[in-house]
Steps between C-alpha positions, in 0.01 A plus 500: 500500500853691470516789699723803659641355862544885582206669333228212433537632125378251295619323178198506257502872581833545270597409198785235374706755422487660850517121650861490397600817768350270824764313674413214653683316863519148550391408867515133563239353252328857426556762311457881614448752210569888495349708238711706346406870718583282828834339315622870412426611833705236707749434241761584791329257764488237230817526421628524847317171588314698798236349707123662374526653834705732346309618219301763604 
């Protein structure tokens, strides 16, 4: 089941069309999803590359 790394928000709560706003992170052989209020909200520590120390 897909969900938010930061929020736990989960995928068959949104729509397809709302889908296409989560980013998602490739961590070795996983993938880490943010929905798209947590992707808005760090856009700067995404695009920094910070640590998710950092996000808070």
């Amino acid at each position: 089941m897909t969900a938010c790394h930061r929020c736990g928000r989960l995928r068959s709560s949104v729509s397809d069309l709302e889908f296409l706003a989560w980013s998602s992170e490739r961590t070795g052989s996983s993938i880490r999803w943010l929905c798209q209020v947590c992707s808005k909200t760090h856009v700067r520590d995404i695009e920094g590359k910070l640590p998710d120390e950092y996000w808070r």
